[in-house]
C-alpha positions, -999 to 999 in steps of 0.1 A, spaced: -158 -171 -92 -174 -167 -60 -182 -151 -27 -158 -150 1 -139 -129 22 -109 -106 13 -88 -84 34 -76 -50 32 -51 -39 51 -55 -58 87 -100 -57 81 -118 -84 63 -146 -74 39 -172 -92 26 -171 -101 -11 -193 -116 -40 -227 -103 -25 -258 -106 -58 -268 -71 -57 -306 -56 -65 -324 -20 -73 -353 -14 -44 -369 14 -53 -391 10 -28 -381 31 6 -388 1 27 -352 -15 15 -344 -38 40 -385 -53 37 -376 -59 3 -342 -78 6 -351 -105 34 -384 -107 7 -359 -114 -19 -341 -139 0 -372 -161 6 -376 -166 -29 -376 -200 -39 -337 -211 -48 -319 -185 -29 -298 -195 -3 -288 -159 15 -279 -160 52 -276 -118 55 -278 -89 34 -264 -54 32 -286 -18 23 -269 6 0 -290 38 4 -302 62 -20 -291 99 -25 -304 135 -29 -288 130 -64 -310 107 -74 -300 74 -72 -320 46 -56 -315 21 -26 -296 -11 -36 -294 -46 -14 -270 -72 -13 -276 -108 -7 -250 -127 11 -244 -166 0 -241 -187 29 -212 -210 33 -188 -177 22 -175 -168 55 -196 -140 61 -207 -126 94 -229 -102 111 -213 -67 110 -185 -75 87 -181 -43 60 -190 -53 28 -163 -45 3 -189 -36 -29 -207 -12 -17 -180 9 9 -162 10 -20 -189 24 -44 -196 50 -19 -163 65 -18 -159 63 -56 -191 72 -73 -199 71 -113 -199 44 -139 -165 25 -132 -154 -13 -130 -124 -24 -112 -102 -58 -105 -80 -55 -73 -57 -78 -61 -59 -89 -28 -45 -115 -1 -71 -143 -8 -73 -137 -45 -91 -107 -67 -119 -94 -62 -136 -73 -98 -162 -47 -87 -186 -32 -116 -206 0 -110 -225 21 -132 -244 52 -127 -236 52 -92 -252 17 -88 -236 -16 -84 -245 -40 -109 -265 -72 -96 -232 -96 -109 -208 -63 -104 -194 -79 -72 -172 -113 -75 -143 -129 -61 -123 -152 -81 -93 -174 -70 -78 -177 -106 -65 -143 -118 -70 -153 -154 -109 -156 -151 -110 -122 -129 -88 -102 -159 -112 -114 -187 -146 -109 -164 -127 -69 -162 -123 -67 -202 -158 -82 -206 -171 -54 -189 -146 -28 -209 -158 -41 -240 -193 -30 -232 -182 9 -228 -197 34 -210 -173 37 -180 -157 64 -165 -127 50 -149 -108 16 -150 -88 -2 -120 -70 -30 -125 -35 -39 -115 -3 -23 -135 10 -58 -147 -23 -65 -168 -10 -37 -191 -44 -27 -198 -43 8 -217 -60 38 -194 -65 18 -164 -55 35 -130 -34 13 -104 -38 33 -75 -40 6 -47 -76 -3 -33 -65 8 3 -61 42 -9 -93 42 -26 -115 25 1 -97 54 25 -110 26 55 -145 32 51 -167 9 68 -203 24 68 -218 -8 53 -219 -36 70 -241 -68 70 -269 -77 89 -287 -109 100 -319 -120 75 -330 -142 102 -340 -130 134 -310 -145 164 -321 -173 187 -308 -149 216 -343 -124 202 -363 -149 201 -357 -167 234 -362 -132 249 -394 -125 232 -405 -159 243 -397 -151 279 -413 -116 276 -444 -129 260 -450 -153 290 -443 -125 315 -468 -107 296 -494 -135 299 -489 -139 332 -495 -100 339 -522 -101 319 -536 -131 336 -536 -116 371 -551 -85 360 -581 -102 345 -586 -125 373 -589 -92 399 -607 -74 373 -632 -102 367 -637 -106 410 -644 -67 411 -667 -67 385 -690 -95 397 -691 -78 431 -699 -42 413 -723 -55 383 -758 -59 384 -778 -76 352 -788 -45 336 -751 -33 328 -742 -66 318 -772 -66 293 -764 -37 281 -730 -44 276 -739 -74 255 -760 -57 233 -735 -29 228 -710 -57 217 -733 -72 190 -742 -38 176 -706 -33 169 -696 -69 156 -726 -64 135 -712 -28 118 -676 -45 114 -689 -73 98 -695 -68 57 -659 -53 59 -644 -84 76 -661 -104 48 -650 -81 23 -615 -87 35 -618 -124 33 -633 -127 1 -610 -102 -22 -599 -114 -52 -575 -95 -66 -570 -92 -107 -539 -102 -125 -515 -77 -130 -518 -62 -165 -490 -84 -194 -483 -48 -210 -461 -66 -232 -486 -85 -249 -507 -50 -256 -473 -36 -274 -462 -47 -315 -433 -69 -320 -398 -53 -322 -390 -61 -355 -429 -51 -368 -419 -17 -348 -383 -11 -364 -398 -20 -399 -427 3 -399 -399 34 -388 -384 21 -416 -415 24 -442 -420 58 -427 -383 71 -433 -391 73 -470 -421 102 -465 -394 121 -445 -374 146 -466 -334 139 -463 -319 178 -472 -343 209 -476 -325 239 -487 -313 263 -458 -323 244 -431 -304 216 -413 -319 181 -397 -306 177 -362 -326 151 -344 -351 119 -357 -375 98 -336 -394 72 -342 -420 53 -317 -435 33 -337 -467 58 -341 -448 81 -354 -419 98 -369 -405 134 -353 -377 151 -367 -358 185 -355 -342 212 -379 -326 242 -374 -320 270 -400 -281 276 -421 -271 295 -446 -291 300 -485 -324 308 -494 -354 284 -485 -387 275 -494 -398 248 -464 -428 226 -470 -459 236 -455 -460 208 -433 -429 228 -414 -437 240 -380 -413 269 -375 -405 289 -347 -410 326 -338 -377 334 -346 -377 316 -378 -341 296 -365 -357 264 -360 -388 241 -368 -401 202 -364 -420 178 -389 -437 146 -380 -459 122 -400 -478 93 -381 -476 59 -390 -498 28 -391 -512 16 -361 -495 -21 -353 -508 -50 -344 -504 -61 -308 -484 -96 -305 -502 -124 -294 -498 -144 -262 -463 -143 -253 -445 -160 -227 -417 -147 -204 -375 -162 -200 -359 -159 -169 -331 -132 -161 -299 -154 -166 -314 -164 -203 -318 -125 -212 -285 -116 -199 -274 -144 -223 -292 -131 -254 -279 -97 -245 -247 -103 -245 -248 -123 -271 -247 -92 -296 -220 -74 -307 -239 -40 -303 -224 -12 -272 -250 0 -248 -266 -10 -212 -293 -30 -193 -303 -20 -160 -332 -31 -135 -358 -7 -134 -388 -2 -109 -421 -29 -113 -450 -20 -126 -472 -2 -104 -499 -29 -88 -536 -33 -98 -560 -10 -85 -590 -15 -63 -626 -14 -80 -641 16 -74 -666 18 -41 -643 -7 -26 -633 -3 16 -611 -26 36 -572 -35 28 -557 -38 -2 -527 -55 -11 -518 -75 -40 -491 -98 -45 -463 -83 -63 -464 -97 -104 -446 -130 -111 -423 -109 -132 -393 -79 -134 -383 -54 -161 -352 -37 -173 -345 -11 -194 -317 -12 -225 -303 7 -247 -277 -10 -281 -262 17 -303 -263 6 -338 -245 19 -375 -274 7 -394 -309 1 -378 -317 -34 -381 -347 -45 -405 -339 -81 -417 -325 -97 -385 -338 -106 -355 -308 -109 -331 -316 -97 -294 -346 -79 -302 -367 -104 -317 -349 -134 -296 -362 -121 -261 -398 -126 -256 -410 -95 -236 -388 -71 -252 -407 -37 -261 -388 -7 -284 -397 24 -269 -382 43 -297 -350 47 -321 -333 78 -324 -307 89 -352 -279 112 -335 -250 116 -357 -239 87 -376 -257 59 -355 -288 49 -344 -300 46 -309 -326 22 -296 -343 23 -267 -367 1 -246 -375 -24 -219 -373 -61 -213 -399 -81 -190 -384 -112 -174 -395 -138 -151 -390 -126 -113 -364 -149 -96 
């Protein structure tokens, strides 16, 4: 498994980029940030941008040492752009196989890799299967895998070439021309004060000149508090919102307490939906069949065809000081379960804001950490174990729901940014 580069029909494409969400609209700001991060190791990168559907900008970082080059089409994200949706897809190719993962229209940050043994690239493919959730499978016809499409990649790519990658590094041909243009502009600049200076010692008398002093002072005297104020900021630590938030498992257990004060049949009407956040318990109902007598607590409609009833809970107890795993570690736990669902990377935090009455810039660092949201689908909610959701330290549960036969948990993970 790998980066590299494969070819389709007579075109090489760039392969096994590590792709990232920028929800930001400066994209290509945030991808030569990303590859200044300590550990990574990315000679170019490649924008995927967003749509009027909705879906954000994406980058790819290129490894060095794959074969990459400034320009080449990267395979990923051409490829996502012709075939939108939640997918995943292994295709054979020249140099080996190449297994491209994309869901909701977004390519997944380890949803592009190259791998040289076929073996390793057919059970990366069933991994991803096994997770659910995908629209359409690729793979080739003799992995017999049931409901997979083997159309070949050429036809699907349809020789699209839109995305192509592009230097992180500024080239040594820029900056020797900059160089060169910087000292012409010296020089130019040079020559004019020189003449300037002669005419102005012929045409000055000490009164201007005075007068010009003084008009200088006055205005280094009015920039100054806000030139101190720029130098002294100190901006505040971005808010730990997980440490302000209950523990999973103290959340799931007081839903759990809380289902017993929430009536299971009442005649002629019918539940349809149940949520829980933790503060509270919500529950939907429509009306059937039979005579009825709802409980008071029933808030009913108009029409008398449907009503909600919700009870509040205890407030929780915020956990205490908790401290964060990296990315790789969370994937880990994550898939580490036997639960279907998703993770996805989801926008940061918004930053700290200034103090009120403050002037001058203000920028602060982005937070030492990431978040991504998840979802597991479960038969039976989970009150005496702990696995996933109280393994990873900055997991929060936004809120269970019960649709059907199975309950759905929601929420988001804080990890350390890498």
């Amino acid at each position: 498994m790998g980066a590299g580069v494969a070819t389709v029909g007579r075109r090489p494409y760039a392969v096994g980029l590590y792709w990232e969400n920028s929800p930001s609209g400066r994209v290509s700001q945030a991808a030569k940030e990303a590859a200044g991060q300590p550990g990574q190791q990315a000679e170019f990168y490649a924008v995927r941008a967003g749509n009027k559907g909705g879906r954000i900008p994406q980058f790819g970082l290129s490894p060095e040492g794959a074969g990459h080059k400034t320009g080449m089409p990267v395979f990923a994200a051409c490829l996502a752009n012709q075939q939108p949706g939640s997918w995943a897809g292994a295709f054979r190719l020249r140099e080996g196989t190449v297994v491209i993962i994309v869901r909701d229209d977004l390519i997944v940050p380890d949803g592009d890799q190259f791998f040289t043994d076929e073996a390793e690239a057919r059970d990366r493919l069933l991994q991803e299967i096994g997770f659910g959730g995908l629209q359409r499978i690729y793979a080739p016809e003799s992995w017999a895998i049931p409901g997979a499409d083997t159309m070949p990649v050429s036809l699907l790519l349809n020789d699209r070439i839109d995305i192509r990658l592009r230097n992180i590094a500024i080239s040594k041909k820029y900056i020797v021309a900059g160089v060169a243009g910087a000292a012409a502009l010296l020089l130019f600049l040079g020559i004019a004060w020189y003449i300037q200076a002669e005419n102005a010692r012929e045409e000055a008398n000490r009164m201007a000149h005075e007068e010009e002093i003084q008009r200088l002072k006055d205005l280094a005297n009015r920039n100054l508090p806000g030139i101190l104020q720029q130098q002294q900021v100190e901006y505040p630590p971005p808010e730990r919102v997980w440490e302000k938030k209950p523990l999973p498992m103290n959340l799931i257990e007081a839903c759990h307490a809380g289902l017993s004060q929430i009536p299971a049949a009442i005649a002629g009407w019918k539940m349809n939906d149940l949520k829980c956040d933790g503060s509270s318990i919500s529950t939907a109902w429509s009306r059937s069949m039979g005579f009825s007598n709802p409980p008071a607590a029933f808030v009913i409609n108009e029409a008398g065809v449907a009503a909600s009833f919700t009870i509040s809970l205890p407030t929780l107890t915020p956990r205490d000081h908790e401290d964060l795993i990296d990315p790789i570690e969370v994937t880990r736990l994550y898939l580490s379960q036997n639960w279907p669902g998703n993770i996805n990377r989801i926008a940061d935090d918004p930053p700290p804001s200034p103090p009120p009455g403050y002037k001058g810039q203000w920028n602060p660092p982005p937070a030492p950490w990431v978040k991504r949201s998840f979802t597991v689908t479960v038969p039976v909610l989970p009150w005496n174990t702990s696995t996933f959701l109280g393994d990873v330290p900055g997991l929060l549960v936004n809120s269970l729901k019960y649709s059907g036969s199975n309950w759905v948990i929601e929420g988001v993970i804080y990890e350390n940014r890498k």
